[in-house]
C-alpha positions as CSV (number, residue, x, y, z in Angstrom):
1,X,-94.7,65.2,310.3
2,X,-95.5,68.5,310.9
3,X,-95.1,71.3,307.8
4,X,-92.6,73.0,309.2
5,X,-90.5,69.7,309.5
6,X,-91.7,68.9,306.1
7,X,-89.8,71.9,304.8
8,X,-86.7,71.6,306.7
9,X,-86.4,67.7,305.2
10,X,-87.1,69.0,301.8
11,X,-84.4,72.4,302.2
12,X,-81.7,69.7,303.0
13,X,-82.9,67.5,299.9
14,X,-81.8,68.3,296.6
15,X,-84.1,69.5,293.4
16,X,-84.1,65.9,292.0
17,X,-85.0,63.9,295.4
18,X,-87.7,66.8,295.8
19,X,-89.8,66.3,292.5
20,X,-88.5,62.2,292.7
21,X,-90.8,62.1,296.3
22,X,-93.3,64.2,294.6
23,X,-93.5,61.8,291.2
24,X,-93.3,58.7,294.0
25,X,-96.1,60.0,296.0
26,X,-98.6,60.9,292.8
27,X,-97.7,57.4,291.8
28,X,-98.6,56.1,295.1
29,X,-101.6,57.4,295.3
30,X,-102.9,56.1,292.1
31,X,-102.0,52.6,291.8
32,X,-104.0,50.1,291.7
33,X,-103.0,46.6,293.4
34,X,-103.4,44.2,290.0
35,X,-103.4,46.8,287.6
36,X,-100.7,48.6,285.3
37,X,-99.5,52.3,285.6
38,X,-98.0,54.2,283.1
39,X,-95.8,57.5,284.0
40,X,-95.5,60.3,281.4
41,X,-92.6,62.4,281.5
42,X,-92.8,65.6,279.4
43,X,-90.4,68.6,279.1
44,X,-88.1,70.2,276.9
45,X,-84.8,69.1,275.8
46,X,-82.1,68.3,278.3
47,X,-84.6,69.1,281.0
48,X,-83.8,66.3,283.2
49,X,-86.2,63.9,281.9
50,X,-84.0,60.7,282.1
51,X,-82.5,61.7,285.0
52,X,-85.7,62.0,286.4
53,X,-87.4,58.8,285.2
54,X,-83.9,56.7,286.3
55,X,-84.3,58.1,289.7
56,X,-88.0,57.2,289.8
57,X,-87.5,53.8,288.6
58,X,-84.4,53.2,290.9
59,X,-87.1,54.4,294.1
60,X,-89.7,51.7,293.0
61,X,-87.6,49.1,292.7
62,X,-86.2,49.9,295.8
63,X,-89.2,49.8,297.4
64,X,-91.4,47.3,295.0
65,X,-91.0,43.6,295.9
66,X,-90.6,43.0,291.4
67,X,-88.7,45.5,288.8
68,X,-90.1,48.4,286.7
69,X,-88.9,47.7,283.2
70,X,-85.8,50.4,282.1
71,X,-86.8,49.3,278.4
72,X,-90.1,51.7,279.2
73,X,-88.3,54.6,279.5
């Protein structure tokens, strides 16, 4: 996908699906197959941290053959 296409996705998506991809694709590109990964989440209150880690967790198990854990949250 070119950039420009890249941006045009992204102006239709909203704030929350925009730093979701983001938080999926830093993920992504740092798991290991047989290993654990651990997400920090930091920000002041009523930032959007919850809603942030829900929608993250709701992507991987969407796309993760097993379940990420809500009790980590």
């Amino acid at each position: 996908m070119t950039q420009f296409m890249t941006r045009k996705v992204e102006s239709s998506m909203s704030t929350l699906d925009i730093n979701v991809k983001s938080v999926c694709d830093l993920v992504c590109d740092r798991m290991t197959e047989n290993g654990r990964t651990i997400i920090g989440i930091a920000g002041p209150p009523a930032s959007g941290k919850s809603t942030l880690a829900k929608a993250v967790v709701k992507t991987f198990n969407n796309l993760l053959v097993g379940n990420v854990p809500m009790e980590t949250l």
